[in-house]
Structure formats: C-alpha cells, structure tokens
N, CA, C and O atoms as CSV, one atom per row, in Angstrom:
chain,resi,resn,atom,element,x,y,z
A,1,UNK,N,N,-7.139,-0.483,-56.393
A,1,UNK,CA,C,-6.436,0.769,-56.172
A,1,UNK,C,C,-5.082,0.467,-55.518
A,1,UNK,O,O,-4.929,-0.127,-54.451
A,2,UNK,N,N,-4.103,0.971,-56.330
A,2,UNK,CA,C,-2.565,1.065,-55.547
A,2,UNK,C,C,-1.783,1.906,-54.158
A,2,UNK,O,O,-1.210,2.994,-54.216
A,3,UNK,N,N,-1.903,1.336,-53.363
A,3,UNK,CA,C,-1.492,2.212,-52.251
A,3,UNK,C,C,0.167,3.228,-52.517
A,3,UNK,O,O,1.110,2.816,-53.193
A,4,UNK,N,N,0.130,4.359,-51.898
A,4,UNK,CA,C,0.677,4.752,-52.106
A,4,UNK,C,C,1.657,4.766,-50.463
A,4,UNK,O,O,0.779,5.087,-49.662
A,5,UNK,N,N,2.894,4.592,-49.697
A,5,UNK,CA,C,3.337,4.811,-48.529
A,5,UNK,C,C,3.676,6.068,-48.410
A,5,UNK,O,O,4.395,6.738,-49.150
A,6,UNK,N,N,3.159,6.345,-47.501
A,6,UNK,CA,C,3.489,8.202,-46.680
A,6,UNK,C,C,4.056,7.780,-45.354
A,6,UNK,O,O,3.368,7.409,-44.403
A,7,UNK,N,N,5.420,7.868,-45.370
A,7,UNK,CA,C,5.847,7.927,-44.083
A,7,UNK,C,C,5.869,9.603,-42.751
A,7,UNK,O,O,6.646,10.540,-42.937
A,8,UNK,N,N,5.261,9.578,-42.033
A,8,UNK,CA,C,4.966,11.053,-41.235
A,8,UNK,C,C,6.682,10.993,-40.723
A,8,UNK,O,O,7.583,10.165,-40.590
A,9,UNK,N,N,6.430,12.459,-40.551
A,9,UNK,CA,C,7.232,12.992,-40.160
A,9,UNK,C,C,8.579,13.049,-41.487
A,9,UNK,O,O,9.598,13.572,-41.038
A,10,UNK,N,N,8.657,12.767,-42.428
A,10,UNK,CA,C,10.033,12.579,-43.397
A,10,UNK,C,C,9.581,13.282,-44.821
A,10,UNK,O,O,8.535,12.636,-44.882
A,11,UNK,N,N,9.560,13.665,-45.387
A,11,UNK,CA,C,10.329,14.407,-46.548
A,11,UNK,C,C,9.859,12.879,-47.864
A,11,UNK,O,O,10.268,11.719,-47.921
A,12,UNK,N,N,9.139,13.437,-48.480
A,12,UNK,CA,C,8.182,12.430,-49.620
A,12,UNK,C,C,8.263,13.667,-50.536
A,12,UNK,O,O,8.257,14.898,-50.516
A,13,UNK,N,N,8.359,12.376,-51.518
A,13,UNK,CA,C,8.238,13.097,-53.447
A,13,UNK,C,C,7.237,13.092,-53.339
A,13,UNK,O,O,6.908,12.671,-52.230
A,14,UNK,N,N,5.953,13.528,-54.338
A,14,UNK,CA,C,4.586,13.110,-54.809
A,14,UNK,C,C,4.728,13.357,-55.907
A,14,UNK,O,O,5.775,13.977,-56.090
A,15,UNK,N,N,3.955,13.102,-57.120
A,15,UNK,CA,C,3.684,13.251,-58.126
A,15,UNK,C,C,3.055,14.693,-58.370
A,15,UNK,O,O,2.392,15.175,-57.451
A,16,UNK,N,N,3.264,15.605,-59.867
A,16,UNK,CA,C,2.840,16.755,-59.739
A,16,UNK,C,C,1.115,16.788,-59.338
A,16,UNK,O,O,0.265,15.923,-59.553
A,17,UNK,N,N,0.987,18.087,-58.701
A,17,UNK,CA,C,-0.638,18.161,-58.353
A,17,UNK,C,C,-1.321,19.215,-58.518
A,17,UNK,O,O,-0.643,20.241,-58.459
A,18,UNK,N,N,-2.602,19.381,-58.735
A,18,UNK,CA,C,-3.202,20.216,-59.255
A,18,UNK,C,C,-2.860,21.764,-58.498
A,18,UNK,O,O,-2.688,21.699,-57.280
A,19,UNK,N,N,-2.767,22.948,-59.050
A,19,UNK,CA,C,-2.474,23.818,-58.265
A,19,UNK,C,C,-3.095,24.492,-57.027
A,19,UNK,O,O,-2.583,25.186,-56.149
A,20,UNK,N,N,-5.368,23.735,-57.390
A,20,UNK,CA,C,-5.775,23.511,-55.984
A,20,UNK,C,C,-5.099,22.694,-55.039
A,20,UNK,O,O,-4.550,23.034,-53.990
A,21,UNK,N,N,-5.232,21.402,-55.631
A,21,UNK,CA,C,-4.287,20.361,-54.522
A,21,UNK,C,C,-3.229,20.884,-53.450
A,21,UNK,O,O,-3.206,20.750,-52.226
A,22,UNK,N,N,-2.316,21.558,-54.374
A,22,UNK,CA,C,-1.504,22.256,-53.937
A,22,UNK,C,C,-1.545,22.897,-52.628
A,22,UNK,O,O,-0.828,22.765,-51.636
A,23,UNK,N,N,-2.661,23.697,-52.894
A,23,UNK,CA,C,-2.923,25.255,-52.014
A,23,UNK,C,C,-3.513,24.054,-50.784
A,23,UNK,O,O,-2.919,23.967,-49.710
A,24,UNK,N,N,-4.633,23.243,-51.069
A,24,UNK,CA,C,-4.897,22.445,-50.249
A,24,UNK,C,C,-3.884,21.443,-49.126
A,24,UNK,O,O,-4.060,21.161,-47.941
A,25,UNK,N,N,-3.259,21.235,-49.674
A,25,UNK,CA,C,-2.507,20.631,-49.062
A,25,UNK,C,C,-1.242,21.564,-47.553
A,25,UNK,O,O,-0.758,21.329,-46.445
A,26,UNK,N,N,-1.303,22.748,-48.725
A,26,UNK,CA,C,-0.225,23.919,-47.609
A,26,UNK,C,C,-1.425,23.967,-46.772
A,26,UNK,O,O,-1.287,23.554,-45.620
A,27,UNK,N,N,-2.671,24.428,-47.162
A,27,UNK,CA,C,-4.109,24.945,-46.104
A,27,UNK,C,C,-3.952,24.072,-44.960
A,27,UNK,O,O,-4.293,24.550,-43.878
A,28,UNK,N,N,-3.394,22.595,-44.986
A,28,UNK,CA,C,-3.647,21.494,-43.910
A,28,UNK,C,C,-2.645,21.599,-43.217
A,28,UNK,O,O,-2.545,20.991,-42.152
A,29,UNK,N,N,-1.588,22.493,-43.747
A,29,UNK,CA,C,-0.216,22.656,-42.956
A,29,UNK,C,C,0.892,21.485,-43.259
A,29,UNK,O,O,1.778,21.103,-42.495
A,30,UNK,N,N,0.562,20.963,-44.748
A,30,UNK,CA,C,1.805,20.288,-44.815
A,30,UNK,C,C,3.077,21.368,-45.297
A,30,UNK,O,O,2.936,22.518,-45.711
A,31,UNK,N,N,4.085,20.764,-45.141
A,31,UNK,CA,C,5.227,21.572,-45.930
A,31,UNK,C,C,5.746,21.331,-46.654
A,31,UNK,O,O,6.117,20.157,-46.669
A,32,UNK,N,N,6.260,22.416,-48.033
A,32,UNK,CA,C,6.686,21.787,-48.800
A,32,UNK,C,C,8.513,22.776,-49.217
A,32,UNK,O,O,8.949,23.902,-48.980
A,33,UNK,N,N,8.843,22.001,-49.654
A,33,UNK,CA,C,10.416,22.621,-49.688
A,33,UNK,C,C,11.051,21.693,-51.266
A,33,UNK,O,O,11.170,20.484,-51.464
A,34,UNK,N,N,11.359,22.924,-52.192
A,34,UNK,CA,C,12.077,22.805,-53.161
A,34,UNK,C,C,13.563,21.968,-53.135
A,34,UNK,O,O,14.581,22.256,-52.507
A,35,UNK,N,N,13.257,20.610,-54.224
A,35,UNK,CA,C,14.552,20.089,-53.908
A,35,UNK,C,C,14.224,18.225,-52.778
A,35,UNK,O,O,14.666,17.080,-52.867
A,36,UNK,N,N,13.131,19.023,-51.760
A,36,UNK,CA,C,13.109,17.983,-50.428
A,36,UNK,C,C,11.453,16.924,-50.772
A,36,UNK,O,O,11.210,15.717,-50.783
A,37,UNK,N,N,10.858,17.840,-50.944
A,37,UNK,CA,C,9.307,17.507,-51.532
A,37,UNK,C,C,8.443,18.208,-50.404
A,37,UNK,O,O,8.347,19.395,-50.093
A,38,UNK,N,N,7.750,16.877,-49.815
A,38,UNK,CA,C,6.617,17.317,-49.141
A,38,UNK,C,C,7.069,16.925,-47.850
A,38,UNK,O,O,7.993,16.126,-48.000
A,39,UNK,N,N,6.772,17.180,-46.371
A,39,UNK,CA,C,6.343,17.061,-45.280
A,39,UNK,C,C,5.402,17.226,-44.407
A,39,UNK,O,O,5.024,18.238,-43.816
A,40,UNK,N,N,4.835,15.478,-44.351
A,40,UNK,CA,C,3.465,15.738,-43.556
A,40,UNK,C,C,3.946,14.968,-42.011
A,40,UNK,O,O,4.347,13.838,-41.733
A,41,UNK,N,N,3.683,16.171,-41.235
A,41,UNK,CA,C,4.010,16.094,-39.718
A,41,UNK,C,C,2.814,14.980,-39.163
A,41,UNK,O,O,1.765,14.744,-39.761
A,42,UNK,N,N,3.281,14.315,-37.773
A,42,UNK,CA,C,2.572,14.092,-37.524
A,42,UNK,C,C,0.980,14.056,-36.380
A,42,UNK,O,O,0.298,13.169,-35.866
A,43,UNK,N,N,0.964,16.100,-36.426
A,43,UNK,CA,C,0.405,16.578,-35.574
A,43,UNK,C,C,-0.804,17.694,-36.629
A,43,UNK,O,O,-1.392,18.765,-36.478
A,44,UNK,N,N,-0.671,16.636,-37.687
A,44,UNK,CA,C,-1.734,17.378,-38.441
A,44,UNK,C,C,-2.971,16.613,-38.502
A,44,UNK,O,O,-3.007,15.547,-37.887
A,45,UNK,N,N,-4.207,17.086,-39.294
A,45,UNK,CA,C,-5.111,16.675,-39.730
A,45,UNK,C,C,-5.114,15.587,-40.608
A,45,UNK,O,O,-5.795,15.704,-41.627
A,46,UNK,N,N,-4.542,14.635,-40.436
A,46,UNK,CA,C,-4.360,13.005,-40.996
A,46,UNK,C,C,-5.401,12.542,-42.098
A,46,UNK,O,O,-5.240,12.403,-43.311
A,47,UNK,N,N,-6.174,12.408,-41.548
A,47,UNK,CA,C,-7.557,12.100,-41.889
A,47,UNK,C,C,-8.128,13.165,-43.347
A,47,UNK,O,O,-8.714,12.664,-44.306
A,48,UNK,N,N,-7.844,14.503,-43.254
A,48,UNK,CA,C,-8.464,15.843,-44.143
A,48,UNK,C,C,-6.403,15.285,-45.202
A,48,UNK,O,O,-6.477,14.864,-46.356
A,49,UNK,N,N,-5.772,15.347,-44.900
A,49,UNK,CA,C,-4.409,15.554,-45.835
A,49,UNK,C,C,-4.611,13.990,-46.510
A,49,UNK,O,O,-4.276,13.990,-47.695
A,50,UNK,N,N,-4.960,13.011,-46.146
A,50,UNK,CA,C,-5.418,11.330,-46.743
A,50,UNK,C,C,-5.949,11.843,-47.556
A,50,UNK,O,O,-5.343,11.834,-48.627
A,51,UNK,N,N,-7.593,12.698,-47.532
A,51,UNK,CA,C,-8.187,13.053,-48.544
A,51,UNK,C,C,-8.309,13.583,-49.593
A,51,UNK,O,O,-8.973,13.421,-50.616
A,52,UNK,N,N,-7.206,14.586,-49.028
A,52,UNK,CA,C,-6.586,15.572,-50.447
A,52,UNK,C,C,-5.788,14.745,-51.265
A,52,UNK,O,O,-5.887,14.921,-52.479
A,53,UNK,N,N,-4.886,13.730,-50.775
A,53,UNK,CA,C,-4.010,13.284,-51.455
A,53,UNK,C,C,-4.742,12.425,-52.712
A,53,UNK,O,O,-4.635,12.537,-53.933
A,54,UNK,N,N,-5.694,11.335,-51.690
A,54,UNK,CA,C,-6.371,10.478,-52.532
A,54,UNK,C,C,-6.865,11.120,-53.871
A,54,UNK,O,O,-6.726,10.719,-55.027
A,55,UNK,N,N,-7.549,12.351,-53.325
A,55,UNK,CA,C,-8.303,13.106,-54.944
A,55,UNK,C,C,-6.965,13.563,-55.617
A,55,UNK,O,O,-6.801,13.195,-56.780
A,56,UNK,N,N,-6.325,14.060,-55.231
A,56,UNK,CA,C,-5.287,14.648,-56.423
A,56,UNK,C,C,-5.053,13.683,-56.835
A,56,UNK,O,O,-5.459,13.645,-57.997
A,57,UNK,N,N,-4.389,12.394,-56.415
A,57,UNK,CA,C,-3.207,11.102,-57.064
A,57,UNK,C,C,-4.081,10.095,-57.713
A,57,UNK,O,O,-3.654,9.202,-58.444
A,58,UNK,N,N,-5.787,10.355,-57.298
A,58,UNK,CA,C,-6.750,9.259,-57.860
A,58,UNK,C,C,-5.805,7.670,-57.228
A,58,UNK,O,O,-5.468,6.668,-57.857
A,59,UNK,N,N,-5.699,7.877,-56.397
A,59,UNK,CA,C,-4.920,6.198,-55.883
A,59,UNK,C,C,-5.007,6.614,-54.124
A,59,UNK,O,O,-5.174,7.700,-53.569
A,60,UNK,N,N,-4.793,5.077,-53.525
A,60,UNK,CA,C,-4.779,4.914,-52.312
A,60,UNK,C,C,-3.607,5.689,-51.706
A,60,UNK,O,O,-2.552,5.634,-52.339
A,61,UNK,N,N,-3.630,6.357,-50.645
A,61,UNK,CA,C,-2.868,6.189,-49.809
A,61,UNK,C,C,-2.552,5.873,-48.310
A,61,UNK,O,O,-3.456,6.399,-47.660
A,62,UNK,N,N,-1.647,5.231,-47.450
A,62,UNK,CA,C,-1.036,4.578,-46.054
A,62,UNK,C,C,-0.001,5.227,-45.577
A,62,UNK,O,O,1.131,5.243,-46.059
A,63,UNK,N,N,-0.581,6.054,-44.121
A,63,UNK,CA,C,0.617,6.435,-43.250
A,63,UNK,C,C,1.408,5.167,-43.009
A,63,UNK,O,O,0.890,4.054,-43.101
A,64,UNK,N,N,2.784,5.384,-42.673
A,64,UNK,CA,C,4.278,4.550,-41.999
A,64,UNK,C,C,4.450,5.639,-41.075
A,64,UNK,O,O,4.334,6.817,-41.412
A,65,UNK,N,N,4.737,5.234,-39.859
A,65,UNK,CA,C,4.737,5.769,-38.755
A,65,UNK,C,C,6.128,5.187,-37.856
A,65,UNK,O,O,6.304,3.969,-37.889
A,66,UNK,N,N,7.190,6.105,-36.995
A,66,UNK,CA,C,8.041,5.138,-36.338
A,66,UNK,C,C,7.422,4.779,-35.401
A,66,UNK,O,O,6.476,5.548,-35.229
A,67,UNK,N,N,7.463,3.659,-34.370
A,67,UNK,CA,C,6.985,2.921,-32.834
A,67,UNK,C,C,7.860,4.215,-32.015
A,67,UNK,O,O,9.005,4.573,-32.287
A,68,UNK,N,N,7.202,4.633,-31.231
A,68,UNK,CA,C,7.273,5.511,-30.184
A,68,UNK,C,C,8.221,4.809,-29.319
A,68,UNK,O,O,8.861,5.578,-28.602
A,69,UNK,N,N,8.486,3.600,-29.185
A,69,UNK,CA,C,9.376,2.705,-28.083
A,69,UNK,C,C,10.461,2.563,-28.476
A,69,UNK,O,O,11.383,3.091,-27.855
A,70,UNK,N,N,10.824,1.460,-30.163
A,70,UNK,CA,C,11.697,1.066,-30.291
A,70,UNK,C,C,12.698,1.785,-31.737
A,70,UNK,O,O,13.815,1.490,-32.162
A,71,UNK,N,N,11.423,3.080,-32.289
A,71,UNK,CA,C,11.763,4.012,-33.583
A,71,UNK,C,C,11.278,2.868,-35.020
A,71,UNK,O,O,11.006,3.290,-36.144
A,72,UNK,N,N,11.272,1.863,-34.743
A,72,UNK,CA,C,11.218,1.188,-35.975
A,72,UNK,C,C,9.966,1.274,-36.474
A,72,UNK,O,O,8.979,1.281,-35.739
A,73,UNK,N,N,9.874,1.381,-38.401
A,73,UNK,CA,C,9.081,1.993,-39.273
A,73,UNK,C,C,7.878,0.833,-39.185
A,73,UNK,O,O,8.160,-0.275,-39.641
A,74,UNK,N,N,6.532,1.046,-38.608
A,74,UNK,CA,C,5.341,0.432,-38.619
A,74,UNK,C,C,4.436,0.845,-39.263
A,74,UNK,O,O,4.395,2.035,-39.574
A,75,UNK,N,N,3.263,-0.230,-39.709
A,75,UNK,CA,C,2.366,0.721,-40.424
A,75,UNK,C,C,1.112,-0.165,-39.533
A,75,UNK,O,O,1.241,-0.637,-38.403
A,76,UNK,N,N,0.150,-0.212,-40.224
A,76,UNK,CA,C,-1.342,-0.535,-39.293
A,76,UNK,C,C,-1.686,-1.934,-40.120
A,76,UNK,O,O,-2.721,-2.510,-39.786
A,77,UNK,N,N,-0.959,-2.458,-41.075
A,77,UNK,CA,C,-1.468,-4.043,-41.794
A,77,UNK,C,C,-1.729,-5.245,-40.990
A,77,UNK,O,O,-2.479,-6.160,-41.330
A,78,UNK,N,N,-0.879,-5.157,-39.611
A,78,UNK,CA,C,-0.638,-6.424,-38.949
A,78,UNK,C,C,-0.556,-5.862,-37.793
A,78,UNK,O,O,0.348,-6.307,-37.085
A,79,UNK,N,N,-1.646,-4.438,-37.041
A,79,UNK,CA,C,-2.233,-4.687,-35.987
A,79,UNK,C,C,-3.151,-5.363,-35.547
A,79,UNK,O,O,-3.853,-5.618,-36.525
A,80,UNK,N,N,-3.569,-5.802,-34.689
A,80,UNK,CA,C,-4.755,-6.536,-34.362
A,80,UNK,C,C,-6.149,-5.173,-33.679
A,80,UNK,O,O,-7.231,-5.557,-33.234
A,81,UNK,N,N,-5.811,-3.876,-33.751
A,81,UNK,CA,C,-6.551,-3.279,-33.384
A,81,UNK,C,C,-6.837,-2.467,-34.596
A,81,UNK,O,O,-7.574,-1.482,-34.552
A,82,UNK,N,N,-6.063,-3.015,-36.028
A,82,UNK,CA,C,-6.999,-1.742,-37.602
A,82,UNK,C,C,-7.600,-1.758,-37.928
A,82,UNK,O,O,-7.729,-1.354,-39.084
A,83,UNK,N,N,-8.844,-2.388,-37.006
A,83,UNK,CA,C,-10.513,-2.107,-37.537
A,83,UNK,C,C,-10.760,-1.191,-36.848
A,83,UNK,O,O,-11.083,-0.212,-37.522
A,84,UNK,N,N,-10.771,-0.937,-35.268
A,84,UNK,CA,C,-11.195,-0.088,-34.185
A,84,UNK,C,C,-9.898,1.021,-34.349
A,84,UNK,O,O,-10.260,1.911,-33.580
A,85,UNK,N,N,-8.984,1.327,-34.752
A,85,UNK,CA,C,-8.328,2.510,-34.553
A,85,UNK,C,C,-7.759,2.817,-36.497
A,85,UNK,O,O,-7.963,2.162,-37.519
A,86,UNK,N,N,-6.939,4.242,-36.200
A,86,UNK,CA,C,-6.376,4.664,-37.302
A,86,UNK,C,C,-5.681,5.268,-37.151
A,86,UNK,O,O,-6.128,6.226,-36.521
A,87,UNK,N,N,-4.159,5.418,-37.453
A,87,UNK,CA,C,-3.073,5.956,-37.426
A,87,UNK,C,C,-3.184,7.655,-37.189
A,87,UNK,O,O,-2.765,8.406,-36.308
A,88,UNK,N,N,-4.030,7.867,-38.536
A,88,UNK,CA,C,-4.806,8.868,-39.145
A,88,UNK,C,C,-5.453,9.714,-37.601
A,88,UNK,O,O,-5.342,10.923,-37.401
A,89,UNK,N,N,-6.053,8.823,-36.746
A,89,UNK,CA,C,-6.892,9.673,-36.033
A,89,UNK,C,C,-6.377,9.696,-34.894
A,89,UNK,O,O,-6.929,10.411,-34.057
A,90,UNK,N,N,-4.819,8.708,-34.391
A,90,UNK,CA,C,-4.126,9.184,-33.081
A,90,UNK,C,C,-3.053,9.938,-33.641
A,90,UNK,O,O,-2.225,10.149,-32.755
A,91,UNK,N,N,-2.763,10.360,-34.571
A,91,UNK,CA,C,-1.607,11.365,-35.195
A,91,UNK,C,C,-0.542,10.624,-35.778
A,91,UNK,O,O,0.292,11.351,-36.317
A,92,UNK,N,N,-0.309,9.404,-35.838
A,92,UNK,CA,C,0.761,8.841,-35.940
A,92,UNK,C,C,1.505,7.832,-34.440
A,92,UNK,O,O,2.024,6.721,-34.546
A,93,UNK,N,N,1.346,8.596,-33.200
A,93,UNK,CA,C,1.550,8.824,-32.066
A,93,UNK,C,C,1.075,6.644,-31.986
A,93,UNK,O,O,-0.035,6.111,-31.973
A,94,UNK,N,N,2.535,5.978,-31.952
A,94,UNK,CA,C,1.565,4.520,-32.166
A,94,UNK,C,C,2.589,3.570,-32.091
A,94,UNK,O,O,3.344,3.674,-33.058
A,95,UNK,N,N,2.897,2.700,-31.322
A,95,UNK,CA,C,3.421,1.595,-31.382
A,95,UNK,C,C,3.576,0.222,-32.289
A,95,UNK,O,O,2.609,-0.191,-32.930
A,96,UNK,N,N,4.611,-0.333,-32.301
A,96,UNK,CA,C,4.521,-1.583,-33.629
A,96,UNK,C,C,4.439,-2.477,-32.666
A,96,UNK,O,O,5.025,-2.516,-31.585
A,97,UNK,N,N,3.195,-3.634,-33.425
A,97,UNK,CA,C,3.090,-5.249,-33.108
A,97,UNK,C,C,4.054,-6.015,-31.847
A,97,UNK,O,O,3.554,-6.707,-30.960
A,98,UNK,N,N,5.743,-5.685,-32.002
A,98,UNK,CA,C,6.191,-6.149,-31.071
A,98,UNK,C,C,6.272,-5.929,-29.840
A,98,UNK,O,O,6.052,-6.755,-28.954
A,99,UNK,N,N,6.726,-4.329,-29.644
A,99,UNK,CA,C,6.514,-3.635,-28.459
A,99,UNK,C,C,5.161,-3.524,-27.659
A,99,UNK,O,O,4.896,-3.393,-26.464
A,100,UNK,N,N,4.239,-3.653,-29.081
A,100,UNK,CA,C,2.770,-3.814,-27.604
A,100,UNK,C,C,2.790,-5.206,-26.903
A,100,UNK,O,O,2.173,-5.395,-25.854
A,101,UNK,N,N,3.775,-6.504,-27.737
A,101,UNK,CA,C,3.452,-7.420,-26.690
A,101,UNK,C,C,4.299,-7.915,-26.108
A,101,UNK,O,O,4.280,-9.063,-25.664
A,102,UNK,N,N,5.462,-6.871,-25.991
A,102,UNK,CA,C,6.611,-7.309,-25.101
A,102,UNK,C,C,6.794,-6.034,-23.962
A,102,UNK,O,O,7.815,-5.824,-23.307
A,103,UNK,N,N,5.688,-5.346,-23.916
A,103,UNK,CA,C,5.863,-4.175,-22.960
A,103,UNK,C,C,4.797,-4.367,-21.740
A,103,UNK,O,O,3.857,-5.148,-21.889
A,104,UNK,N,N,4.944,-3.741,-20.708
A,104,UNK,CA,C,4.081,-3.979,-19.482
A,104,UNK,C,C,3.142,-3.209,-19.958
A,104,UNK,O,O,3.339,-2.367,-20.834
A,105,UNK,N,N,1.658,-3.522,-19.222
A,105,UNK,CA,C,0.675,-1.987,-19.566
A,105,UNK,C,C,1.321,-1.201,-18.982
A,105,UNK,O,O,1.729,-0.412,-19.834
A,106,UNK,N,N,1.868,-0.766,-17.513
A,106,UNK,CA,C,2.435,0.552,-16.952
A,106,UNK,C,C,3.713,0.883,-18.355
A,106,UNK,O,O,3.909,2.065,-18.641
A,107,UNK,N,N,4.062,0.391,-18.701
A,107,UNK,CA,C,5.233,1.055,-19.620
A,107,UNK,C,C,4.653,1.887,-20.423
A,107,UNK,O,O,4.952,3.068,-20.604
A,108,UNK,N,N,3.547,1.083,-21.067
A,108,UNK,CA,C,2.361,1.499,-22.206
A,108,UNK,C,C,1.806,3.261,-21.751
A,108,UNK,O,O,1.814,4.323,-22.374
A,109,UNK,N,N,1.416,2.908,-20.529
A,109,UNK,CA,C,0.721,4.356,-20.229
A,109,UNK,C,C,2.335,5.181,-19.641
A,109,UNK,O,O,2.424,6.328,-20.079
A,110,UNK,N,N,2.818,5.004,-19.285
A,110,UNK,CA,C,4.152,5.999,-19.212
A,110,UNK,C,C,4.693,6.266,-20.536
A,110,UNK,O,O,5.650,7.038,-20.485
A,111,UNK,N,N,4.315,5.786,-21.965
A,111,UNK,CA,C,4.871,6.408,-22.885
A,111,UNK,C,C,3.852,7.052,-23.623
A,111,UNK,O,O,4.066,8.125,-24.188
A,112,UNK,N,N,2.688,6.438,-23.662
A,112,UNK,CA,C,0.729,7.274,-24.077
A,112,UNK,C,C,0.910,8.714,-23.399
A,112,UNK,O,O,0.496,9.768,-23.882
A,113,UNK,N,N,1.590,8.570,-22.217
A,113,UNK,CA,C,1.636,10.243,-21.336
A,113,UNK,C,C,2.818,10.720,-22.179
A,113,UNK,O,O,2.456,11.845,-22.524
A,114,UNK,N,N,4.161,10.480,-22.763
A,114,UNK,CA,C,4.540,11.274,-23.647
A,114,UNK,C,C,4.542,12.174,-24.708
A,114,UNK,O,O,4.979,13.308,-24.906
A,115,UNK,N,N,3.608,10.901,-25.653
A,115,UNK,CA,C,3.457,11.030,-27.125
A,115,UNK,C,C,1.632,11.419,-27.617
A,115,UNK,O,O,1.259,11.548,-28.783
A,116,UNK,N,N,0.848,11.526,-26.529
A,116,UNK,CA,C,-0.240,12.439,-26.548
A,116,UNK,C,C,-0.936,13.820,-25.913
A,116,UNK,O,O,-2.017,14.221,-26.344
C-alpha cells in the first residue's frame, strides 16, 4: 500500500471522493474550500479522519506535522518512540528527532504546557 502525506494544519488536494466520504469527512470537522482543497487541523479526531481517508482513497495514509520548537516539517518514521505513540492520538502537538535530543527535559515540559 502507497502512503499518501497529509501535512496538519495546511491546505491538501485529495483525489475526488465519494459524496459519503465527503459528508464524512466535513462530519469530522475537516474543511474544505474551493480552489484551496482540504484542511485537516490539528485539533481534530486524527485517528476517525485517517480512517475515512484510508476507505475513500483505498491507500495508506501519514500525518507531517511542524516540531512545536524549531517549526520544521516532521513525521513519526525516525522516532524512536512510533511504536508506543501516534501523531494521530497527541493531535499533531509533537516534536522532531533533533529537538528532543538537544533540549533539556524542563524545556520539554515548558513547551508540553503550551501545545496541550
């Protein structure tokens, strides 16, 4: 199966979708805007909008998320914690590889108190 990248928070094409899909997808609170495509925030139901997508597109899809620290575009391939966590189930809300190991833990929890 081909993954598909969903970056949260930004403005994605998709391929046309069924007109349930559709309704499904507004139901989860994504948005959609003529011209822009789709926008899936990242204070939605992650996990339920993955699912819809997967059945409509019949293919994989992977949140891209920015690092809460440094903005730069991460995804979960080359954490050392993407067995025990999921993008999907902290909202997006997530740091990249470098910043977790160039940051103090106190930095860590002074920005966890921001972005949750």
């Amino acid at each position: 199966m081909i993954s598909m990248k969903i970056k949260l928070g930004s403005w994605v094409t998709l391929p046309r979708l069924s007109s349930q899909g559709f309704r499904s997808l507004m139901s989860a609170g994504v948005m959609y805007k003529t011209g822009s495509g789709f926008l899936i925030g990242r204070n939605l139901d992650l996990v339920n909008v993955k699912r819809i997508l997967e059945s409509e597109l019949k293919d994989g899809v992977y949140y891209v998320f920015s690092c809460a620290v440094c903005g730069r575009d991460s995804d979960c391939s080359t954490c050392e914690y993407k067995f025990s966590c999921s993008v999907e189930k902290v909202g997006g809300k997530c740091i990249c590889g470098p910043c977790a190991d160039e940051i103090s833990v106190e930095r860590l929890w002074s920005i966890a108190g921001d972005i949750v």
